[in-house]
LORO-326683 format. One record per residue: x, y, z of N, C-alpha, C, O, CB in turn. Coordinates in nm, 4 decimals, always signed. Each point is the difference from the previous one (the first is absolute). Glycine has a CB too. Layout:
<atoms>
<atom n_x="X" n_y="Y" n_z="Z" ca_x="X" ca_y="Y" ca_z="Z" c_x="X" c_y="Y" c_z="Z" o_x="X" o_y="Y" o_z="Z" cb_x="X" cb_y="Y" cb_z="Z"/>
...
</atoms>
This chain:
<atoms>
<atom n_x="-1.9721" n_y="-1.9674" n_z="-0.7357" ca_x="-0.1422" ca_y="+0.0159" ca_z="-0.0152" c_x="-0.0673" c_y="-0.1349" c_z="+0.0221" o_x="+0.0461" o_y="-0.1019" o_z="-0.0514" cb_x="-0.0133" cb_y="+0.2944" cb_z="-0.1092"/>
<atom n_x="-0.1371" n_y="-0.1932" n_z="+0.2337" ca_x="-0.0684" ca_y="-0.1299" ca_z="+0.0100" c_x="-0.1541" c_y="+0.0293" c_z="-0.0343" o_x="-0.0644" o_y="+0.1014" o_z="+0.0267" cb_x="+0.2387" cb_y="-0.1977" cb_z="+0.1601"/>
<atom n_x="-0.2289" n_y="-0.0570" n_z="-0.2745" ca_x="-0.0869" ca_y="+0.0033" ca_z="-0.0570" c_x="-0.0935" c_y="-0.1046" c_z="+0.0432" o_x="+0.0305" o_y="-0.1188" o_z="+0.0100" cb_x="+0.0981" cb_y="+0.2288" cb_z="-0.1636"/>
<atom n_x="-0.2679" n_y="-0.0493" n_z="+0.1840" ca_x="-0.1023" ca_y="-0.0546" ca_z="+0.0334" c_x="-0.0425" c_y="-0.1020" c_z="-0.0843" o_x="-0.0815" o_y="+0.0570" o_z="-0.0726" cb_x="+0.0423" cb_y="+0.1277" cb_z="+0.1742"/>
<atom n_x="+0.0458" n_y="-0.3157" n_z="-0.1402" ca_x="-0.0664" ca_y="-0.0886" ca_z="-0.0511" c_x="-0.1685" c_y="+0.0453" c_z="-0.0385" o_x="-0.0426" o_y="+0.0142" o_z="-0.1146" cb_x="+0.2311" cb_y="-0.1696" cb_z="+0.2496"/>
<atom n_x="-0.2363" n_y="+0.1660" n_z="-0.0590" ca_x="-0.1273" ca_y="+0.1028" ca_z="+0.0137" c_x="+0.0203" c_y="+0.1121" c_z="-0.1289" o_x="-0.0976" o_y="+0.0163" o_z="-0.0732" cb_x="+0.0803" cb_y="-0.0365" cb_z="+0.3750"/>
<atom n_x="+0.1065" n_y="+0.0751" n_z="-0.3221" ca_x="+0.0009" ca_y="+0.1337" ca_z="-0.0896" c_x="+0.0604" c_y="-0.0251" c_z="-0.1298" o_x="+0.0169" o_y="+0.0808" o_z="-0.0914" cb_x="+0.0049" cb_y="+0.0645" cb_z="+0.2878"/>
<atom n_x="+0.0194" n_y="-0.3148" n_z="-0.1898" ca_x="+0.0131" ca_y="+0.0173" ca_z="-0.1625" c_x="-0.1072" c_y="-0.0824" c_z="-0.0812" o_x="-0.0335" o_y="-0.1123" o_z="+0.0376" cb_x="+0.2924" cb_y="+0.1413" cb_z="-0.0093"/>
<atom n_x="-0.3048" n_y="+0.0228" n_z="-0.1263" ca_x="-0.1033" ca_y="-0.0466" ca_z="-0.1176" c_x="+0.0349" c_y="-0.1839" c_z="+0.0055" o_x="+0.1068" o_y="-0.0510" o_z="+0.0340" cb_x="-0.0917" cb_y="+0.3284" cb_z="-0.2294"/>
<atom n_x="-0.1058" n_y="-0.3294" n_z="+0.1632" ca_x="+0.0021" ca_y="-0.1448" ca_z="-0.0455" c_x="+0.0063" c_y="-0.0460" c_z="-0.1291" o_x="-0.0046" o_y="-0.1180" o_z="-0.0346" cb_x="-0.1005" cb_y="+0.1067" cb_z="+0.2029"/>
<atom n_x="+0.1206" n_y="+0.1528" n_z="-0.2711" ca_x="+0.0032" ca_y="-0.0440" ca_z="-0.1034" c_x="-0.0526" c_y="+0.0866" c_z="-0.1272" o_x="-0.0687" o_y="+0.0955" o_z="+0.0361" cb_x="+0.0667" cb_y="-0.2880" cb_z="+0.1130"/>
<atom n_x="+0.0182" n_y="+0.1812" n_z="-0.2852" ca_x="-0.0432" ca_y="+0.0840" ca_z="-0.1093" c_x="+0.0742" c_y="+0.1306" c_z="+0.0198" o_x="+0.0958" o_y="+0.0220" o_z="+0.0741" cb_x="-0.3275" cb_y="-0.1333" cb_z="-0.0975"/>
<atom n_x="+0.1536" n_y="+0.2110" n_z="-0.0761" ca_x="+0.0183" ca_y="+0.1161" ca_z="+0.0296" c_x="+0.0084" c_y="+0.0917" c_z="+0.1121" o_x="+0.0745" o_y="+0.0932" o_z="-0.0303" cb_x="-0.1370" cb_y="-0.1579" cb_z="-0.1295"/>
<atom n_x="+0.0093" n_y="+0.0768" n_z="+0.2934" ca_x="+0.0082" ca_y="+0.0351" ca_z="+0.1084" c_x="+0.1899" c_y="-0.0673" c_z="+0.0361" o_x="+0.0685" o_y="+0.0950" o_z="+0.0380" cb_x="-0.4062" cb_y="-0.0895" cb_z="+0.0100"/>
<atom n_x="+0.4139" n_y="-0.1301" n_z="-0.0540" ca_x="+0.0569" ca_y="-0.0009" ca_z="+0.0668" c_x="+0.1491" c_y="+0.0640" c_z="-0.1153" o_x="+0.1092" o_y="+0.0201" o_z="+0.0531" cb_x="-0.2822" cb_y="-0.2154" cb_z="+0.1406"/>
<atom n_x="+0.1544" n_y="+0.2186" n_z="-0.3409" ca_x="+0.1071" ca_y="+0.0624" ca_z="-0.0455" c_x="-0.0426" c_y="+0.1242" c_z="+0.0444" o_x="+0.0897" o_y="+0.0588" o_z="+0.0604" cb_x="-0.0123" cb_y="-0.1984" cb_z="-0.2476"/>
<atom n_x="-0.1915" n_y="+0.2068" n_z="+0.1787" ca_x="-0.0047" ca_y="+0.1420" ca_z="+0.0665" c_x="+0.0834" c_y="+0.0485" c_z="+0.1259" o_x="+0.0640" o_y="+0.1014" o_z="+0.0281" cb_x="-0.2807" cb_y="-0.1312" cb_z="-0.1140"/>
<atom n_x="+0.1851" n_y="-0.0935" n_z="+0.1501" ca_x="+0.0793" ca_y="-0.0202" ca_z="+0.1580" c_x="+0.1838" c_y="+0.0306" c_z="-0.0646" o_x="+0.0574" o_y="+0.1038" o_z="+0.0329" cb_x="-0.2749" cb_y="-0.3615" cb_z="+0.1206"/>
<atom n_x="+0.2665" n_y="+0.1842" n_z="-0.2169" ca_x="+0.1358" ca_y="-0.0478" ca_z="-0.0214" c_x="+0.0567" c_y="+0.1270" c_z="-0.0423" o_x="+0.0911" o_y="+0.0635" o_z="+0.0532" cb_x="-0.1288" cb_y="-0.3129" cb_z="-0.1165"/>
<atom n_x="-0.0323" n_y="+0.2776" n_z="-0.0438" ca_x="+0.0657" ca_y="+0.1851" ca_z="-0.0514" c_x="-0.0159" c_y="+0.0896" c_z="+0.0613" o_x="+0.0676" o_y="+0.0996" o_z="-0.0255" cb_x="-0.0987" cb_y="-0.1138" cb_z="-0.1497"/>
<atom n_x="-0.0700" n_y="+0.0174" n_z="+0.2875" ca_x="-0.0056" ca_y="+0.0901" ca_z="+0.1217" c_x="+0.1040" c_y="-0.0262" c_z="+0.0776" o_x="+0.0778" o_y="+0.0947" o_z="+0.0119" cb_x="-0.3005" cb_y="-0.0793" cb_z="-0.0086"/>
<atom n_x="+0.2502" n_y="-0.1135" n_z="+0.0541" ca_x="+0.1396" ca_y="-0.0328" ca_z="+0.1124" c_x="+0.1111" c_y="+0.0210" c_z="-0.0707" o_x="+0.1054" o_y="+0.0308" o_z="+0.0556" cb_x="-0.1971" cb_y="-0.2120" cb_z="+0.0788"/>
<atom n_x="+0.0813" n_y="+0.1679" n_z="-0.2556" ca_x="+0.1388" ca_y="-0.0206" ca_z="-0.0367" c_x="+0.0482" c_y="+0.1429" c_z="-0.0185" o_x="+0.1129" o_y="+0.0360" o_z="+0.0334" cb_x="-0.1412" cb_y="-0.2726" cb_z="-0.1471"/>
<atom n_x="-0.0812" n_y="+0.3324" n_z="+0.0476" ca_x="+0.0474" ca_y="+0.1654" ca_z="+0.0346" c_x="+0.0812" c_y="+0.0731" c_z="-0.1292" o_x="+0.0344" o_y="+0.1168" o_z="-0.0182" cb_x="+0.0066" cb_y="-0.1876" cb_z="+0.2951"/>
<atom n_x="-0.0246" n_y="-0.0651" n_z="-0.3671" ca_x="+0.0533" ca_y="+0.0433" ca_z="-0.1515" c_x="-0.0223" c_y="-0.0996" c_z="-0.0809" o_x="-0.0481" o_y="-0.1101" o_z="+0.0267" cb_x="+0.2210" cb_y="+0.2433" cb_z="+0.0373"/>
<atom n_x="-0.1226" n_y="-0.0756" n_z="-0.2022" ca_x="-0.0571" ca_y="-0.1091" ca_z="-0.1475" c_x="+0.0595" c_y="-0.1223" c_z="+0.0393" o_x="+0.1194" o_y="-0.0099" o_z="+0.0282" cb_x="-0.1134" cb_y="+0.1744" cb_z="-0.2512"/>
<atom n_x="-0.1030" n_y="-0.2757" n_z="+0.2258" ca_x="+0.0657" ca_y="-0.1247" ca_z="-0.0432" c_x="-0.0244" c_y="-0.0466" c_z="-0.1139" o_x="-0.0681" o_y="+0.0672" o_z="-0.0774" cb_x="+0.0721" cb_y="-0.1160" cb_z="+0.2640"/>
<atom n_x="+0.0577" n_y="-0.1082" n_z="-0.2337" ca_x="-0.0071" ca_y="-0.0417" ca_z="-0.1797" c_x="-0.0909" c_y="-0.0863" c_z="+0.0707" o_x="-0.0152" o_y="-0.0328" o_z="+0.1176" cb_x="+0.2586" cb_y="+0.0440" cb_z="-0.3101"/>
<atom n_x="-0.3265" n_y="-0.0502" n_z="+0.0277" ca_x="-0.1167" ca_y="-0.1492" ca_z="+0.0537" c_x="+0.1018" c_y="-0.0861" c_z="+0.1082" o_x="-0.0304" o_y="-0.0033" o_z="+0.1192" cb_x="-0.1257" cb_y="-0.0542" cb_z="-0.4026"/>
<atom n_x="+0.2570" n_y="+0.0006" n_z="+0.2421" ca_x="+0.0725" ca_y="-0.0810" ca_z="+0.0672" c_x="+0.0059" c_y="+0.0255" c_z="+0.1650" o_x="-0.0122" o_y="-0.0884" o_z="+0.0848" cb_x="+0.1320" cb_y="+0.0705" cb_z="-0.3145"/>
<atom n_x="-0.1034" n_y="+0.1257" n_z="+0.2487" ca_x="-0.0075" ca_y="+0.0329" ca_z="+0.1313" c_x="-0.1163" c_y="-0.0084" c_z="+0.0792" o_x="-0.0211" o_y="-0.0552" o_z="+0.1080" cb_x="+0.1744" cb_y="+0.1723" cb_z="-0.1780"/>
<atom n_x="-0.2258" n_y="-0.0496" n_z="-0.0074" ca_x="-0.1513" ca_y="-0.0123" ca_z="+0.0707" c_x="-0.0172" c_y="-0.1553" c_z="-0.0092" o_x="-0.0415" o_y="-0.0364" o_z="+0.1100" cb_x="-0.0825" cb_y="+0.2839" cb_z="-0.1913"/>
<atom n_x="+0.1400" n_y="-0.3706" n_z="-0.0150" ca_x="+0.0066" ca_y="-0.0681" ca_z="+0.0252" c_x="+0.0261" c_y="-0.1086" c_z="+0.1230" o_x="-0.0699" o_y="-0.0955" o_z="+0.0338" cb_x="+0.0661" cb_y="+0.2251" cb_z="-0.2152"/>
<atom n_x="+0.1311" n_y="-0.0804" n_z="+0.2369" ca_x="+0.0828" ca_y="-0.0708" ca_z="+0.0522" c_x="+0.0008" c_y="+0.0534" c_z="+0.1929" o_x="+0.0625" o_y="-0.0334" o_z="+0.1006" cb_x="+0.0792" cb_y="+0.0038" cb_z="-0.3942"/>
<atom n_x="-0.2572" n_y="+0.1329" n_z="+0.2566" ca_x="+0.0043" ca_y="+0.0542" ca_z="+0.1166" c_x="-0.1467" c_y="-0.0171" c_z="+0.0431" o_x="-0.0274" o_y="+0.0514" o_z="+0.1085" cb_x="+0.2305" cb_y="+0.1065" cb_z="-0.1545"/>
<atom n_x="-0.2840" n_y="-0.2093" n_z="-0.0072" ca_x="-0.1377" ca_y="-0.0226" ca_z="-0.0076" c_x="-0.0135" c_y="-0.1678" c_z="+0.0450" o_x="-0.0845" o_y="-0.0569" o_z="+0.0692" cb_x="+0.0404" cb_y="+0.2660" cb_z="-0.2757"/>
<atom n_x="+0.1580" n_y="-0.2572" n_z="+0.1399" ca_x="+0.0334" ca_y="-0.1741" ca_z="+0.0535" c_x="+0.0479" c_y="-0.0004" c_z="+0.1422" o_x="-0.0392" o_y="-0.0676" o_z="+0.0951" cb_x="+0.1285" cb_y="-0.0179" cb_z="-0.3323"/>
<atom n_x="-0.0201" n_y="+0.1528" n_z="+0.2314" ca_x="+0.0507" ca_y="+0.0190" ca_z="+0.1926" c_x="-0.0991" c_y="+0.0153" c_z="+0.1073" o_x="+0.0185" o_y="-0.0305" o_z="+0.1179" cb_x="+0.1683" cb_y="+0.1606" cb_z="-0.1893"/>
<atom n_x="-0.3027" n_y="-0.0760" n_z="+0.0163" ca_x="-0.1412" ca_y="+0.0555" ca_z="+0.1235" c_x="-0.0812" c_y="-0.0823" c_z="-0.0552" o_x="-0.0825" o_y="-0.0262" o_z="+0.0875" cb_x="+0.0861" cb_y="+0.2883" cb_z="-0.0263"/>
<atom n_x="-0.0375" n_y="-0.3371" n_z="-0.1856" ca_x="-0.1282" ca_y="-0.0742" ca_z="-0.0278" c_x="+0.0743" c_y="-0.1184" c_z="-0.0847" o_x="+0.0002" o_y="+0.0368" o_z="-0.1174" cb_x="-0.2049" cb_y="+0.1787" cb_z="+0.1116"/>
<atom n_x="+0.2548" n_y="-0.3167" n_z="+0.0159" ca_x="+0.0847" ca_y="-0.1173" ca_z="-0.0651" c_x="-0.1025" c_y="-0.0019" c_z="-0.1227" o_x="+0.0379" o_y="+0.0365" o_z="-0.1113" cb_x="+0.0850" cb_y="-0.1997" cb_z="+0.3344"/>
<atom n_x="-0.2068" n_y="+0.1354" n_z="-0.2082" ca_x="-0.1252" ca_y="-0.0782" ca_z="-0.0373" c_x="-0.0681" c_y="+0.1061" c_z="-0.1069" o_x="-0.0609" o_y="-0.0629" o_z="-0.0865" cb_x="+0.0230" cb_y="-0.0819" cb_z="+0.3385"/>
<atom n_x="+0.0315" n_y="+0.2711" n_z="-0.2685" ca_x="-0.0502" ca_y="+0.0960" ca_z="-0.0640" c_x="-0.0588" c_y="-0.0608" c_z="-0.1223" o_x="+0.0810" o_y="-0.0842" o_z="-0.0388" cb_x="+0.0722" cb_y="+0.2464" cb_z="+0.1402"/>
<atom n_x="-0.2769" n_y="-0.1581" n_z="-0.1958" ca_x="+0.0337" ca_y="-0.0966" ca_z="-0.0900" c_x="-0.0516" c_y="+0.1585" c_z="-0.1207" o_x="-0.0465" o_y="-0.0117" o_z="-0.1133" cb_x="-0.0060" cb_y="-0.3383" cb_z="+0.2460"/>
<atom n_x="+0.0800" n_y="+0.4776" n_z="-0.0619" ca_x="-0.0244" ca_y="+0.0790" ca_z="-0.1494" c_x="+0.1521" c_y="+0.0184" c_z="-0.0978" o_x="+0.1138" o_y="-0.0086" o_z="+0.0462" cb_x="-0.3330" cb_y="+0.1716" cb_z="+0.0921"/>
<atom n_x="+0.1846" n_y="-0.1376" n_z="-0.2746" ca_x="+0.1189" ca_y="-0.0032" ca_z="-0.0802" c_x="+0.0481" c_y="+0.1434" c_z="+0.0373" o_x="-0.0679" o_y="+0.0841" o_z="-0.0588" cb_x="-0.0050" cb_y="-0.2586" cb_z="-0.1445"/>
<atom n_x="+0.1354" n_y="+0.2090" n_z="+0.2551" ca_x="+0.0956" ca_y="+0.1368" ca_z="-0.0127" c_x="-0.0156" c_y="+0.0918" c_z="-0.1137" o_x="-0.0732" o_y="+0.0990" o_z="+0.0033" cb_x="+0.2355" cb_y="-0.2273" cb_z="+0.1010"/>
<atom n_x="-0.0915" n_y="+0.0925" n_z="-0.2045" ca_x="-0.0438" ca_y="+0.0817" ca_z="-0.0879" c_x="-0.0879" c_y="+0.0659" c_z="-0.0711" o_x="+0.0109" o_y="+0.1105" o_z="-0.0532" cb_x="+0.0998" cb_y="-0.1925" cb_z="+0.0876"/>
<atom n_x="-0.2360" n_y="-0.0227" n_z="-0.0318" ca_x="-0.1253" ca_y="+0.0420" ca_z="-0.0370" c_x="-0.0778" c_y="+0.0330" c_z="+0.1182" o_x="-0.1085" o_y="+0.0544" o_z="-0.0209" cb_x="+0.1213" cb_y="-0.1846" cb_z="-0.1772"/>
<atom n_x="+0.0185" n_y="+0.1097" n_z="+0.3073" ca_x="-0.0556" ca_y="+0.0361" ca_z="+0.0975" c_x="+0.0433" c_y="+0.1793" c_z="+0.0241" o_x="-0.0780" o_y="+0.0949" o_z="-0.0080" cb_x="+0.0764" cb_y="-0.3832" cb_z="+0.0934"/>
<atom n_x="+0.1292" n_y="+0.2917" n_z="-0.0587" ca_x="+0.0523" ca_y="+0.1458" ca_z="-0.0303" c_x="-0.0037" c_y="+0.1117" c_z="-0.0521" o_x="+0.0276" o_y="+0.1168" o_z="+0.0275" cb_x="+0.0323" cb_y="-0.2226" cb_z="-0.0016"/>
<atom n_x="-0.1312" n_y="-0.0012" n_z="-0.1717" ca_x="-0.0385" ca_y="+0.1102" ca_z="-0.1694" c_x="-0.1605" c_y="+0.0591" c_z="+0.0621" o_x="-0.0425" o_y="+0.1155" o_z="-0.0019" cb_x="+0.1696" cb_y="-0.3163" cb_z="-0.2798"/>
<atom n_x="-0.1912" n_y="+0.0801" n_z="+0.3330" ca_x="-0.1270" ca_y="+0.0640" ca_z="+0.0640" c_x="-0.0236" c_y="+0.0876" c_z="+0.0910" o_x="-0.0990" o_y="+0.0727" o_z="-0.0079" cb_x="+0.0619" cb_y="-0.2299" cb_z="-0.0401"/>
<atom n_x="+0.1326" n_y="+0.1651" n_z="+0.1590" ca_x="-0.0082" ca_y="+0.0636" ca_z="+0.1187" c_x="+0.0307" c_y="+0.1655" c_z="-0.0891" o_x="-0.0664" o_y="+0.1026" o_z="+0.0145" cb_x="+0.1620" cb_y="-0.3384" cb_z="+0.2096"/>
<atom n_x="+0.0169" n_y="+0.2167" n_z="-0.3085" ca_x="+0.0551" ca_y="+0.1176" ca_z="-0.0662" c_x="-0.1307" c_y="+0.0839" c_z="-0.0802" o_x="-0.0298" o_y="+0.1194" o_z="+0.0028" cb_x="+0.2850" cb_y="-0.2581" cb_z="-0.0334"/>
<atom n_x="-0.3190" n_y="+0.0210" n_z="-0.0418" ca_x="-0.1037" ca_y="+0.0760" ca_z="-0.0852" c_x="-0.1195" c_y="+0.0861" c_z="+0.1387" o_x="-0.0299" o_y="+0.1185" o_z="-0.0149" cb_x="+0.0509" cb_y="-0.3511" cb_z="-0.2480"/>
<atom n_x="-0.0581" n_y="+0.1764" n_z="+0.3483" ca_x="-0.1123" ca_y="+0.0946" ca_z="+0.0840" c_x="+0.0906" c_y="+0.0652" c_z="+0.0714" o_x="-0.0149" o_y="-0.0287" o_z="+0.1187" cb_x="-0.1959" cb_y="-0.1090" cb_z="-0.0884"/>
<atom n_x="+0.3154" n_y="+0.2270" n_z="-0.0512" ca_x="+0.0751" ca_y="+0.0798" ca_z="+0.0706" c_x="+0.0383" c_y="+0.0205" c_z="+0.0817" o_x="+0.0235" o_y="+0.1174" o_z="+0.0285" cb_x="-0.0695" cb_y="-0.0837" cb_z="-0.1055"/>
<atom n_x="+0.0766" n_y="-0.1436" n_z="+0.1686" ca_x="+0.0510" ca_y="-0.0449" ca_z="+0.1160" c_x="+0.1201" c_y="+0.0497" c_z="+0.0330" o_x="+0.0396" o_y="+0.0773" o_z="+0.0872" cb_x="-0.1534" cb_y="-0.2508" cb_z="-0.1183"/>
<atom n_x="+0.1918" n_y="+0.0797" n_z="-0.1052" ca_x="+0.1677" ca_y="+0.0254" ca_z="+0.0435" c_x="+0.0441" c_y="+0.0495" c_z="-0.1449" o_x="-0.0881" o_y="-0.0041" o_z="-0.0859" cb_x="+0.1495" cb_y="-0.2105" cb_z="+0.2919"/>
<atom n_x="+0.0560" n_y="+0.2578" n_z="-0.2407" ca_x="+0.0365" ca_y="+0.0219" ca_z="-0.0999" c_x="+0.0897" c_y="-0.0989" c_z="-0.0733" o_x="+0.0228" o_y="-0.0886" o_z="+0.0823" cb_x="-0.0733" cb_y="+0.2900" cb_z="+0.0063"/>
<atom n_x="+0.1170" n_y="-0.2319" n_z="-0.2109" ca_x="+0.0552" ca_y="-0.0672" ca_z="-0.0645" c_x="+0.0946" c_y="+0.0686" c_z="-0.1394" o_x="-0.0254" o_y="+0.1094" o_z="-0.0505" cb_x="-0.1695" cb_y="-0.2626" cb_z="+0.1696"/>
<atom n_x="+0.2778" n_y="+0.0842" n_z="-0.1525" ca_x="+0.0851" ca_y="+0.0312" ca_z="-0.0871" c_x="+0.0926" c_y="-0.1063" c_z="-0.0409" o_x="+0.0451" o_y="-0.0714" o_z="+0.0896" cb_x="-0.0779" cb_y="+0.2796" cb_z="-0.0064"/>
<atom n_x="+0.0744" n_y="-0.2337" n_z="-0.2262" ca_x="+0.1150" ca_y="-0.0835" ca_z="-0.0350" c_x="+0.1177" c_y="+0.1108" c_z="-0.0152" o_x="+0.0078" o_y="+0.1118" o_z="-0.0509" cb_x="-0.1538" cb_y="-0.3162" cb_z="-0.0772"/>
<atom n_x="+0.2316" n_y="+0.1192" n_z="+0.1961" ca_x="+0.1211" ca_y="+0.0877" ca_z="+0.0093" c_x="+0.1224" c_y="-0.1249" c_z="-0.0114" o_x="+0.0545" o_y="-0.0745" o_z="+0.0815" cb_x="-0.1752" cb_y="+0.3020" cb_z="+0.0921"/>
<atom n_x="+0.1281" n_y="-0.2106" n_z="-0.2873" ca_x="+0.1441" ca_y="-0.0554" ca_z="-0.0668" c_x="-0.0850" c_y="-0.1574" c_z="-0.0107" o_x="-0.0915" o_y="+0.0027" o_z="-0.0823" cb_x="+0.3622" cb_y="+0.1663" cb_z="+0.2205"/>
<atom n_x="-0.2538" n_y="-0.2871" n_z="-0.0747" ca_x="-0.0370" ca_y="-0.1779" ca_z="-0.0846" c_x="-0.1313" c_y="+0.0178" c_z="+0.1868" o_x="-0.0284" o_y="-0.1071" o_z="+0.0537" cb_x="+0.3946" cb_y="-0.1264" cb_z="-0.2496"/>
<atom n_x="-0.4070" n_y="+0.3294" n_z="+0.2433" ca_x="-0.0815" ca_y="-0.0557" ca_z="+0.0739" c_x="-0.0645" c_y="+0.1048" c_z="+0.0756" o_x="+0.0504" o_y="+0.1033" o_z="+0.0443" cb_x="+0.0725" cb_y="-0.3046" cb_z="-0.0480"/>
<atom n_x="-0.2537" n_y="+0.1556" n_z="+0.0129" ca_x="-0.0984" ca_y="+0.1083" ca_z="+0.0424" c_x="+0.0427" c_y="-0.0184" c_z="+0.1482" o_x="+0.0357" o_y="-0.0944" o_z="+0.0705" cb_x="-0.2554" cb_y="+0.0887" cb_z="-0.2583"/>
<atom n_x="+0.1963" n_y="+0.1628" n_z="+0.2057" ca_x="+0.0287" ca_y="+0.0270" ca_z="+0.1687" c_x="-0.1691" c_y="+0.0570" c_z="+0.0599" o_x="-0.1014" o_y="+0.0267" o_z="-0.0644" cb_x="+0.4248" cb_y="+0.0770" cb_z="+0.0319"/>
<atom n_x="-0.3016" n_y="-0.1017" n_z="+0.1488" ca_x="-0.1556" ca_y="+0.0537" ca_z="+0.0618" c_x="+0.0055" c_y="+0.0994" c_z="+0.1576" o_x="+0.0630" o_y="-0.0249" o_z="+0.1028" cb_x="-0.1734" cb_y="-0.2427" cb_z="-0.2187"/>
<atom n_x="+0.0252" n_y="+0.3764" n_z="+0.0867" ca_x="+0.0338" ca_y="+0.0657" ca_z="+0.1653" c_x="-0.1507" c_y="+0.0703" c_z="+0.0195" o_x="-0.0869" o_y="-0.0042" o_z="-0.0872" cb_x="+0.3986" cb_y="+0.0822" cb_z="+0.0795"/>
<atom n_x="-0.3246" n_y="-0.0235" n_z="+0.1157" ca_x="-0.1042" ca_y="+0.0335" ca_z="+0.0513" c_x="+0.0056" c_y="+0.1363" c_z="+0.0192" o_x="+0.0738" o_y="+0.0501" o_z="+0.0848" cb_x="-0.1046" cb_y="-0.2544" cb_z="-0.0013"/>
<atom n_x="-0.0582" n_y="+0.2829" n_z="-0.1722" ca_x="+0.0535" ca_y="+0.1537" ca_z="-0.0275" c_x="-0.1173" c_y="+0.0360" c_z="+0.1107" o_x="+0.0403" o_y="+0.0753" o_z="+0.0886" cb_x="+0.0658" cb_y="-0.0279" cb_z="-0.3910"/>
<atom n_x="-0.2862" n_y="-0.1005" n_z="+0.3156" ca_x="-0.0369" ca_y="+0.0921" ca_z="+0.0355" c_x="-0.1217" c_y="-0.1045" c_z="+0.0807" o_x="-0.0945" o_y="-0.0668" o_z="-0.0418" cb_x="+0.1961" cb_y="+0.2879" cb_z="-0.1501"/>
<atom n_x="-0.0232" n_y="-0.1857" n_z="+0.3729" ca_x="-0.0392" ca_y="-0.0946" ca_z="+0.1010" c_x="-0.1546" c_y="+0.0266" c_z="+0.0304" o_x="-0.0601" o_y="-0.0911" o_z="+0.0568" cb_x="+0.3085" cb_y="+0.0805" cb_z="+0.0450"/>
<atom n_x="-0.3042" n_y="+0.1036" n_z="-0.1278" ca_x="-0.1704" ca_y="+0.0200" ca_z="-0.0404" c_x="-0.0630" c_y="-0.1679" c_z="-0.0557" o_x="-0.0600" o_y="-0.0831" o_z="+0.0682" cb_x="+0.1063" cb_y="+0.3935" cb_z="-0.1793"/>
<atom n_x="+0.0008" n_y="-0.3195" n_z="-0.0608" ca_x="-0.0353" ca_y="-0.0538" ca_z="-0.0548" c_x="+0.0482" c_y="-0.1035" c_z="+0.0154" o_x="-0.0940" o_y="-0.0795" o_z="+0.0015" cb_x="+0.0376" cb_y="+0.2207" cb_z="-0.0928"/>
<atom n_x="+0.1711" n_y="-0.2067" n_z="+0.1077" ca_x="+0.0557" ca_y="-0.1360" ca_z="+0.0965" c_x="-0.0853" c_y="-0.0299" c_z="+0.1007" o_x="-0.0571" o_y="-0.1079" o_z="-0.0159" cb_x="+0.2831" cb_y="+0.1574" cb_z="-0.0071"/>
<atom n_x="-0.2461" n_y="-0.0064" n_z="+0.0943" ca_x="-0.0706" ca_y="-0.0411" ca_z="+0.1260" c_x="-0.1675" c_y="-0.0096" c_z="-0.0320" o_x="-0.0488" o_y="-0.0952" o_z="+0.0609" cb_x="+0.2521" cb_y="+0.2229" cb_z="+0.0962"/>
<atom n_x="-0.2893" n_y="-0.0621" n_z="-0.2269" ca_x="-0.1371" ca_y="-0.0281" ca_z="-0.0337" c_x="+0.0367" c_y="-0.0971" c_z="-0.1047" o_x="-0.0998" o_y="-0.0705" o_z="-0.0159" cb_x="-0.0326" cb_y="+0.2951" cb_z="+0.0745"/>
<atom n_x="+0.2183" n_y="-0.2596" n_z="-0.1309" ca_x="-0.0045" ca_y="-0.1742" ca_z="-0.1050" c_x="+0.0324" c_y="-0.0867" c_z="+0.0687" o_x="-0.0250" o_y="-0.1147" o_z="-0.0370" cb_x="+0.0952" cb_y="+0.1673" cb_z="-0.1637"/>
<atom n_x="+0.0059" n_y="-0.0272" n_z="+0.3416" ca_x="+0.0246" ca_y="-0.1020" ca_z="+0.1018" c_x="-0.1146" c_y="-0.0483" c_z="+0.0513" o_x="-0.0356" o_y="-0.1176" o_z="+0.0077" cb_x="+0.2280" cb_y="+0.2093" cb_z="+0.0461"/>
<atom n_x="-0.2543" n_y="+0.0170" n_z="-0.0152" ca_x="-0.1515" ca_y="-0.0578" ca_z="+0.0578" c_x="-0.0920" c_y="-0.0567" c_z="-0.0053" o_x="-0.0669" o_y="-0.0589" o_z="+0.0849" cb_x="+0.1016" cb_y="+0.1491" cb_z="-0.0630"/>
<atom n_x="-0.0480" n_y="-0.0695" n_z="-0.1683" ca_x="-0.1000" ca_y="-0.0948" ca_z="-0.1043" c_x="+0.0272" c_y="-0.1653" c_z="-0.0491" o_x="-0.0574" o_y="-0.0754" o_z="-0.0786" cb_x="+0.0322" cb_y="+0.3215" cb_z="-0.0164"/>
<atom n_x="+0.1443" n_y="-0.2583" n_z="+0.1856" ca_x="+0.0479" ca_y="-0.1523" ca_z="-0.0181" c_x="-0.0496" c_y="-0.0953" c_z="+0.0600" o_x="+0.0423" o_y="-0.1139" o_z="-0.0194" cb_x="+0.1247" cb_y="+0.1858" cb_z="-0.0128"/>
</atoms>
């Protein structure tokens, strides 16, 4: 798969929206982390609280499951209009 520089977010919420969309299943903060550093080095939002927010306006969904919250994108409607507003 090749990816348009052009098509990925520069940052915040729009570009974890991006990350749990490509990725196509739950990841842990850590992941979204670590996969958000790979496309934006520089990112300077906190993950977790950034995540807890995106989660609260119903974007993406969330859950602790066992020592760490995981995150996925149940409903691409509402992902994509919180993307927009970024």
């Amino acid at each position: 798969m090749v990816i348009e520089l052009d098509d990925i977010p520069n940052g915040g919420p729009a570009l974890m929206i991006y990350v749990l969309r490509k990725a196509g299943k739950p990841l842990t903060t850590r992941q979204v982390y670590e996969e958000t550093r790979k496309l934006v080095p520089f990112c300077a939002f906190d993950n977790a609280v950034a995540l807890n927010l995106i989660r609260l306006s119903g974007a993406i969904k969330g859950k602790r499951e066992g020592g760490a919250w995981i995150w996925w994108i149940e409903d691409e409607e509402k992902a994509a209009t919180a993307s927009d507003h970024d």
